[in-house]
ROBABA-600356 format. One record per residue: residue in one letter; chain; x, y, z of N, C-alpha, C in turn. Coordinates in steps of 0.02 Angstrom, whole numbers, plus 32768, in hexadecimal, padded with zeros to 4 digits. Each point is the difference from the previous one (the first is absolute). Example, Ala and Ser with C-alpha at 12.3 -4.5 7.8 and 13.67 -1.06 7.14 Angstrom:
REM ROBABA-600356
rest:A&kette:A&n_px:8294&n_py:7EE4&n_pz:8186&ca_px:7FD3&ca_py:803B&ca_pz:8000&c_px:802D&c_py:803C&c_pz:8000
rest:S&kette:A&n_px:7FEE&n_py:8035&n_pz:7FDC&ca_px:802A&ca_py:803B&ca_pz:8003&c_px:7FD9&c_py:8037&c_pz:8025
***
This chain:
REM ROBABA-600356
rest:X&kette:A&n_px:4954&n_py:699F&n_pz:6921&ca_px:8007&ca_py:8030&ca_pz:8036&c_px:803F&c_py:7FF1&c_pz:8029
rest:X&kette:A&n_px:8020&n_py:8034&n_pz:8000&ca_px:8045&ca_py:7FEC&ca_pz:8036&c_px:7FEF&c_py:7FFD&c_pz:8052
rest:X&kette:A&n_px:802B&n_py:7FE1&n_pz:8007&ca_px:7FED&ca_py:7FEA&ca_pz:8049&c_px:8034&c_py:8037&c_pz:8012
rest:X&kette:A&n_px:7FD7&n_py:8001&n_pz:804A&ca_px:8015&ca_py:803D&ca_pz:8031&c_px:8053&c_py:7FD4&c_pz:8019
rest:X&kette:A&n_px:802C&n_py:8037&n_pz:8005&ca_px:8039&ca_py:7FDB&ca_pz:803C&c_px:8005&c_py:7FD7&c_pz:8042
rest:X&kette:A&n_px:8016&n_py:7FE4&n_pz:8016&ca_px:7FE6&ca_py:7FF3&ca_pz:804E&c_px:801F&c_py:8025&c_pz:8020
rest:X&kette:A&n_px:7FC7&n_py:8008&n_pz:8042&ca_px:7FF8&ca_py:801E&ca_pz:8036&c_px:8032&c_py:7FEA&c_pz:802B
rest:X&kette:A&n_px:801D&n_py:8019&n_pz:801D&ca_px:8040&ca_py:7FF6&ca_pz:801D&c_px:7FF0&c_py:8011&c_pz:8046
rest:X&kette:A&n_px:8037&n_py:7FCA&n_pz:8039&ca_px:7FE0&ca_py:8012&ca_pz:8041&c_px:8039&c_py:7FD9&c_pz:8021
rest:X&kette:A&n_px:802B&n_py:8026&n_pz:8020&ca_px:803B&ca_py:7FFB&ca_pz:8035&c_px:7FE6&c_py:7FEE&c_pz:8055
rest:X&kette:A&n_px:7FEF&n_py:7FC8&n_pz:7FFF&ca_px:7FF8&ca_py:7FED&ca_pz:804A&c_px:8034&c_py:7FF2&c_pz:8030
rest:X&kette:A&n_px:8040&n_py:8012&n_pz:7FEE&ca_px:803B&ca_py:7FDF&ca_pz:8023&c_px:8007&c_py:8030&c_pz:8053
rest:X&kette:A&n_px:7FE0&n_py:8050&n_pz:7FE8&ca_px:8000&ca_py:8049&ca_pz:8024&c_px:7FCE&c_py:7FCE&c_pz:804D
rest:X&kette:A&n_px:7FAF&n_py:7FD8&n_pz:7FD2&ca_px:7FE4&ca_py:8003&ca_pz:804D&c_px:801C&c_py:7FD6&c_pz:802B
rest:X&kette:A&n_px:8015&n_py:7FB5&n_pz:7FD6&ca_px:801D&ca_py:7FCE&ca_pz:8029&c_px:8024&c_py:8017&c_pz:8032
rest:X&kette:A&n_px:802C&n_py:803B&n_pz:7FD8&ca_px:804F&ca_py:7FFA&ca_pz:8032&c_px:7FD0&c_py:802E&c_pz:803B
rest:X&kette:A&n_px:7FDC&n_py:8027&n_pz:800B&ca_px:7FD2&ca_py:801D&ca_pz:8038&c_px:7FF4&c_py:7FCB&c_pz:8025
rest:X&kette:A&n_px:7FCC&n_py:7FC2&n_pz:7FE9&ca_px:7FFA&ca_py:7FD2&ca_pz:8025&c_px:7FA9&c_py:7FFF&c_pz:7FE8
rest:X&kette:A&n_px:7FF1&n_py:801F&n_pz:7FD6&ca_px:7FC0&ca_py:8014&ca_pz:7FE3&c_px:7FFF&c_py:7FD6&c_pz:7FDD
rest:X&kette:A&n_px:7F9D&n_py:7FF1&n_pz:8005&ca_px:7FFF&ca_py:7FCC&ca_pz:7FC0&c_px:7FF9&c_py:800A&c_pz:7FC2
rest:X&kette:A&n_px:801B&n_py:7FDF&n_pz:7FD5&ca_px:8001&ca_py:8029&ca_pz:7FB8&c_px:7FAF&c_py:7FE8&c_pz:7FD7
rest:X&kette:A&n_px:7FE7&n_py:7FB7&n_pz:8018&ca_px:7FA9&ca_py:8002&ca_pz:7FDD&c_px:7FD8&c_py:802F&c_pz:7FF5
rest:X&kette:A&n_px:7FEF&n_py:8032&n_pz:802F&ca_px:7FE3&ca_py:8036&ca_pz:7FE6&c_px:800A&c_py:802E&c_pz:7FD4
rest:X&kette:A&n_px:8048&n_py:8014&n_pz:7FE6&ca_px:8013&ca_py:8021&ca_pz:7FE2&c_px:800C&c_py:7FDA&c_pz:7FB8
rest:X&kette:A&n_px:8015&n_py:7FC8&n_pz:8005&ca_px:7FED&ca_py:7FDA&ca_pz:7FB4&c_px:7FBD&c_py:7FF0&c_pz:7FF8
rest:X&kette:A&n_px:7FD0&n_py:7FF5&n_pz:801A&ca_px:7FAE&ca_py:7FFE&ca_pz:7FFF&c_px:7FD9&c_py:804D&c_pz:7FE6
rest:X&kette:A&n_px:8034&n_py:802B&n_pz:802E&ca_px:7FD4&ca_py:8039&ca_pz:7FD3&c_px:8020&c_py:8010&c_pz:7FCF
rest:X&kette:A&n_px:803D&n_py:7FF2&n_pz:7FDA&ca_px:8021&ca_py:8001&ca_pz:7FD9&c_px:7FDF&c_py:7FF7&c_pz:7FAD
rest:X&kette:A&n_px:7FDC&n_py:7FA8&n_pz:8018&ca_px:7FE4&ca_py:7FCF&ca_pz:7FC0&c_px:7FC9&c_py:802A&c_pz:8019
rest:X&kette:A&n_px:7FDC&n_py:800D&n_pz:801F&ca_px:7FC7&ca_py:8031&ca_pz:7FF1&c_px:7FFD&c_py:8029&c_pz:7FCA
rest:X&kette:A&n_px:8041&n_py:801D&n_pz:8003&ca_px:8008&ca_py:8029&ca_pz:7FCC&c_px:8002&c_py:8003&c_pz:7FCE
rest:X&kette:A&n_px:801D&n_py:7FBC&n_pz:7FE2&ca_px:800B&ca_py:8000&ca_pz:7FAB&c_px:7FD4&c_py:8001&c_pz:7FE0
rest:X&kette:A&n_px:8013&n_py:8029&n_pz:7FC3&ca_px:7FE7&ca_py:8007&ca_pz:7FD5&c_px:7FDF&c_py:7FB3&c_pz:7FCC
rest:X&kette:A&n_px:7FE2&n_py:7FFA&n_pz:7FDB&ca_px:7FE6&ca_py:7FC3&ca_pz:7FE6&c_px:8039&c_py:7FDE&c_pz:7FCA
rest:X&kette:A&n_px:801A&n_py:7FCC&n_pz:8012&ca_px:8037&ca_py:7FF7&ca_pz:7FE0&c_px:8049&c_py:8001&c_pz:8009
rest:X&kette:A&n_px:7FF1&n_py:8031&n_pz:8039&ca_px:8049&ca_py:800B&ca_pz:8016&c_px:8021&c_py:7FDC&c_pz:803A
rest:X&kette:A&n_px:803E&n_py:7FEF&n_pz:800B&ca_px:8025&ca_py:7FDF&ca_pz:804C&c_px:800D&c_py:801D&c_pz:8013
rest:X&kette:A&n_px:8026&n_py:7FE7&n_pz:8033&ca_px:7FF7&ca_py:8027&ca_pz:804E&c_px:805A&c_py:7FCD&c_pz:8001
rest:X&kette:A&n_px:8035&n_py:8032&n_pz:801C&ca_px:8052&ca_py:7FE9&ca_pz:7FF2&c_px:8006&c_py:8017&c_pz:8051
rest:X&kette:A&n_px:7FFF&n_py:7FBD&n_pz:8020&ca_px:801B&ca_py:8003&ca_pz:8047&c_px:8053&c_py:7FF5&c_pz:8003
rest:X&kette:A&n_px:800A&n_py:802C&n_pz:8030&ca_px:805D&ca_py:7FF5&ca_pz:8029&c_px:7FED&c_py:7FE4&c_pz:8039
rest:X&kette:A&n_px:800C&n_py:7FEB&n_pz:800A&ca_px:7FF5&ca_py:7FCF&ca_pz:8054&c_px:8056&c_py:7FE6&c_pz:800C
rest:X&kette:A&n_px:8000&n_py:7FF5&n_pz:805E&ca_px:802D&ca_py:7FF6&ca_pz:8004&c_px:8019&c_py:7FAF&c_pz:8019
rest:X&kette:A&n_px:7FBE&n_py:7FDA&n_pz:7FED&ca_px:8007&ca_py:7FCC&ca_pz:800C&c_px:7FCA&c_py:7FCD&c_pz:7FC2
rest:X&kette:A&n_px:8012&n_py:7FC0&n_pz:7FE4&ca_px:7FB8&ca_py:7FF5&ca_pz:7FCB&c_px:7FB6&c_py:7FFE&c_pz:8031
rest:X&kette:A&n_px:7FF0&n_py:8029&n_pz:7FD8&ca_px:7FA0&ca_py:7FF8&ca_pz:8039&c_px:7FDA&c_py:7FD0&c_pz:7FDD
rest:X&kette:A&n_px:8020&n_py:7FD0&n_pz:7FF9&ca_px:7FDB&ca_py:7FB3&ca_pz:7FFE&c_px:7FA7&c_py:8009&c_pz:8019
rest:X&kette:A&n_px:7FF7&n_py:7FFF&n_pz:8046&ca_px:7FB5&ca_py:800C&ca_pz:8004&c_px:7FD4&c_py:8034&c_pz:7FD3
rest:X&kette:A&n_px:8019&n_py:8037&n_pz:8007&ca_px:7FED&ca_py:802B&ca_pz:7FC7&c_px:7FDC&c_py:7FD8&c_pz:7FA8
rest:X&kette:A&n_px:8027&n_py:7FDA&n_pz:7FEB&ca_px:7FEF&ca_py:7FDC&ca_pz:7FC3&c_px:7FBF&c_py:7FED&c_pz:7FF4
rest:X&kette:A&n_px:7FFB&n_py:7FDD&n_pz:803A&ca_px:7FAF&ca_py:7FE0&ca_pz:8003&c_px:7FC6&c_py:8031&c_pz:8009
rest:X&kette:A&n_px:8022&n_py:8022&n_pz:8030&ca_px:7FBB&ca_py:8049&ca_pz:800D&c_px:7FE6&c_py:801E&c_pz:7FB2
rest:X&kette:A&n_px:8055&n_py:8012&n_pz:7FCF&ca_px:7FDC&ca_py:8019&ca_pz:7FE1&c_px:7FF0&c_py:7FEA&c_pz:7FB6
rest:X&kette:A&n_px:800E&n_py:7FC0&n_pz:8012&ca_px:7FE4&ca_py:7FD0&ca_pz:7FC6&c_px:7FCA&c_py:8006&c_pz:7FFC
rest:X&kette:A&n_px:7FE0&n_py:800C&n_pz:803E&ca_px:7FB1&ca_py:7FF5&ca_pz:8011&c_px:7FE0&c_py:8026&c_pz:7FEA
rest:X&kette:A&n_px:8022&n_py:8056&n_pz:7FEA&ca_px:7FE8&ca_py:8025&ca_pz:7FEA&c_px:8018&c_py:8011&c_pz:7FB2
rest:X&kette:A&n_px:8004&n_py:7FDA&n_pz:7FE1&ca_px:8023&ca_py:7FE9&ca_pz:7FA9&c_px:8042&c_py:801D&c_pz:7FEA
rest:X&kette:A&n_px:802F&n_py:7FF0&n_pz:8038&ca_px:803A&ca_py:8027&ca_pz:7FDA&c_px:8049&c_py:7FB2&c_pz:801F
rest:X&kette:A&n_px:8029&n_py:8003&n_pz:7FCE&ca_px:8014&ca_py:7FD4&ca_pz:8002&c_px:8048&c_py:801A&c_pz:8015
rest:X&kette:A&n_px:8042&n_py:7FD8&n_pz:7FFE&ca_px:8037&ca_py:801F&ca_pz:8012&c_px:803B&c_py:7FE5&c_pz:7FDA
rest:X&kette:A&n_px:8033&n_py:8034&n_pz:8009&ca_px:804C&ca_py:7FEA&ca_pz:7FE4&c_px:8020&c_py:8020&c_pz:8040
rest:X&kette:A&n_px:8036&n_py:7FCF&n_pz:803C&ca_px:802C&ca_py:801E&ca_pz:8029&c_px:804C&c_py:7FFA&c_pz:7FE1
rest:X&kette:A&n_px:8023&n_py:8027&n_pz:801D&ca_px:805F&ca_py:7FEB&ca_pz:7FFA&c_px:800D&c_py:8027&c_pz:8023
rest:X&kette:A&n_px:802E&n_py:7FD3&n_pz:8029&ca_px:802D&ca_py:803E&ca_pz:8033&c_px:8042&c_py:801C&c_pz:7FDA
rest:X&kette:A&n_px:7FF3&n_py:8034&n_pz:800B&ca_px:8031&ca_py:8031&ca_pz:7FCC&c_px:801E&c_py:8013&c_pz:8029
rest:X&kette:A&n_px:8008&n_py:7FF5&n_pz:8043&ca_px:8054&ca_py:8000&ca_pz:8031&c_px:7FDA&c_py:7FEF&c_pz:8043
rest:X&kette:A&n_px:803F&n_py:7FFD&n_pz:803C&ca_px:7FFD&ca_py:7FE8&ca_pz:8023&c_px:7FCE&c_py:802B&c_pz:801F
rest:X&kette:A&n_px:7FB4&n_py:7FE6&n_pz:802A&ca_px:7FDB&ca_py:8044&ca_pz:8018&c_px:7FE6&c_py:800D&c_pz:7FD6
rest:X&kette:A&n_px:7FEE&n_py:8003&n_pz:7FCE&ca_px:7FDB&ca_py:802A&ca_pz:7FC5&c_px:7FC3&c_py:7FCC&c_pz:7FD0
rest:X&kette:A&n_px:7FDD&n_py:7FE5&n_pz:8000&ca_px:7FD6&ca_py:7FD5&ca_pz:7FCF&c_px:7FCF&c_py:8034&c_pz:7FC9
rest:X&kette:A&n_px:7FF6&n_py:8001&n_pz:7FD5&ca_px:7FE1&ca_py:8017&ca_pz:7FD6&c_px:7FC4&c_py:7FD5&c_pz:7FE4
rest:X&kette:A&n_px:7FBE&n_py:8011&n_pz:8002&ca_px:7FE0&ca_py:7FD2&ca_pz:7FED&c_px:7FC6&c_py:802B&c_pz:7FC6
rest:X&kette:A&n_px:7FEC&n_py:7FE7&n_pz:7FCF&ca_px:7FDE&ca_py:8018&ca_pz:7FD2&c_px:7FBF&c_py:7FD7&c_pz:800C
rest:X&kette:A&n_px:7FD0&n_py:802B&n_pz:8021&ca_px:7FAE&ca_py:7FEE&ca_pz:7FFE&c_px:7FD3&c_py:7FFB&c_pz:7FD0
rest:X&kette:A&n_px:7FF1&n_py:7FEA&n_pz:7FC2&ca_px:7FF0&ca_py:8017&ca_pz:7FBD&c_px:7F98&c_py:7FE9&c_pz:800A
rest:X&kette:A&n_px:7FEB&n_py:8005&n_pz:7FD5&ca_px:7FB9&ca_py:7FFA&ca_pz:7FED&c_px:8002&c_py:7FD4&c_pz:7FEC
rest:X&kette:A&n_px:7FE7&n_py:7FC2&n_pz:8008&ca_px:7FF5&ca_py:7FB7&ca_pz:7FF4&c_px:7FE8&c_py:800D&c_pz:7FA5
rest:X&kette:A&n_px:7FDD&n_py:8021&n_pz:7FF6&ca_px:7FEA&ca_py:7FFD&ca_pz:7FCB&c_px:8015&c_py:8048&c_pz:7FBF
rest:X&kette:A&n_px:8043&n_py:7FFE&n_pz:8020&ca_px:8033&ca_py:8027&ca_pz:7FDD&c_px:8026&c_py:7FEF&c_pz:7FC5
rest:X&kette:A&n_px:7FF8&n_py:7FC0&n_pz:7FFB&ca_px:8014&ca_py:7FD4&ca_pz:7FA9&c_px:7FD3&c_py:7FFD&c_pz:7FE0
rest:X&kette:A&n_px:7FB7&n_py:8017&n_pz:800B&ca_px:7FE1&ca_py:7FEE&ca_pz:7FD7&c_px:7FD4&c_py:804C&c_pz:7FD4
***
């Protein structure tokens, strides 16, 4: 079965408001589909973030892909197997 694309989600819009972006990546991973990640832009690495959502089985790949910009891939812990 092919896996769905990831879900994609530009938080850089609430930061720069001054808004917090947790809720909007929380209801985000709500969303996925079974199997699928969740491809954050953030404008800083959300290090705390990692652990939250380790907790909920998804693991991570970050790189800052420019100055301001981090990209992080949220995947399903149990996505290799």
């Amino acid at each position: 079965m092919k896996k769905p694309p990831p879900l994609e989600l530009d938080v850089r819009p609430l930061c720069a408001q001054g808004r917090a972006p947790l809720p909007a990546i929380l209801a985000a991973v709500a969303e996925l589909a079974p199997g699928q990640a969740l491809q954050l832009s953030a404008p800083f690495e959300p290090v705390p973030l990692y652990a939250l959502l380790q907790a909920r089985g998804l693991t991570h790949a970050s790189r800052e892909a420019a100055p301001g910009l981090w990209i992080v891939l949220f995947s399903p812990a149990d996505a290799d197997s």
